[in-house]
C-alpha positions as a printed Julia matrix, in Angstrom:
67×3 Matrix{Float64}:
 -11.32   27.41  -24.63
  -8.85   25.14  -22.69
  -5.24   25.2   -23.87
  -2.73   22.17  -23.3
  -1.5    23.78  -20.27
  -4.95   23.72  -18.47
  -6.25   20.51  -19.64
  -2.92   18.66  -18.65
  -3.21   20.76  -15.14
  -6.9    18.91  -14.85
  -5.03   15.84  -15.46
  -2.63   16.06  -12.83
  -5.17   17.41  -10.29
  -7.09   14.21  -10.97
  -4.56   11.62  -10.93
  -3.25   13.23   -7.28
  -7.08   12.85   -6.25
  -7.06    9.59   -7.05
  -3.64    8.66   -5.36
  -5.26   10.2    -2.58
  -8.6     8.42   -2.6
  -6.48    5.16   -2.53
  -4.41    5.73   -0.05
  -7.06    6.26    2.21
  -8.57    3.47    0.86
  -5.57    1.24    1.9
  -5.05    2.89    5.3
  -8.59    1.94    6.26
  -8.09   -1.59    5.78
  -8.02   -3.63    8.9
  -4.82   -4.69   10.14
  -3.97   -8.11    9.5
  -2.89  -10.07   12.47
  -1.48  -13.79   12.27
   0.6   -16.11   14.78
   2.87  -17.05   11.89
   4.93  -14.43    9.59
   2.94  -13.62    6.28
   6.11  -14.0     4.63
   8.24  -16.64    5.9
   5.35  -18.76    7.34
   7.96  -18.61   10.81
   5.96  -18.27   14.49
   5.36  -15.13   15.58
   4.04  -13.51   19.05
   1.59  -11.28   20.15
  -0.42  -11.26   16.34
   2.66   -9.96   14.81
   2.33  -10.55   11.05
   5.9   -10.82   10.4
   8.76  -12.24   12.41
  11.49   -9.55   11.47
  12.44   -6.67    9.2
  13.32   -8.24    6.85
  10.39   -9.84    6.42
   8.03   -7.24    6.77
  10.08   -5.23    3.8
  10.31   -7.78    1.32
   6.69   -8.94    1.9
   5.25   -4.88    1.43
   7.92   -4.84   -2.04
   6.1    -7.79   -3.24
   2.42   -6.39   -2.42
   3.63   -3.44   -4.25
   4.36   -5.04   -7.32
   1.13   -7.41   -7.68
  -0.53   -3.67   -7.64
């Protein structure tokens, strides 16, 4: 018989394969390329999706929190 210690240890085992799972899941996905910044909607060269830092960090914070 499982005690709380065991089944909460199966818990955590499962949610870190699922973090897992989805990470590789995201870092699979093609890359994106644009001639315009996904975030600001500025030009951008050689397929760059963003046109600076800035950019690039505040557009990943929002994708974060629409997850």
């Amino acid at each position: 018989m499982s005690d709380d210690c065991d089944m909460a240890q199966i818990q955590i085992e499962n949610n870190e394969n699922r973090s897992i799972a989805y990470a590789s899941i995201e870092a699979n996905k093609p890359i994106q390329l644009s001639d315009v910044c996904l975030f600001c909607g500025e030009s951008t060269v050689d397929g760059r999706r963003w046109c600076d830092k800035f950019c690039a960090t505040e557009y990943e914070k929002r994708q974060a929190l629409k997850r």
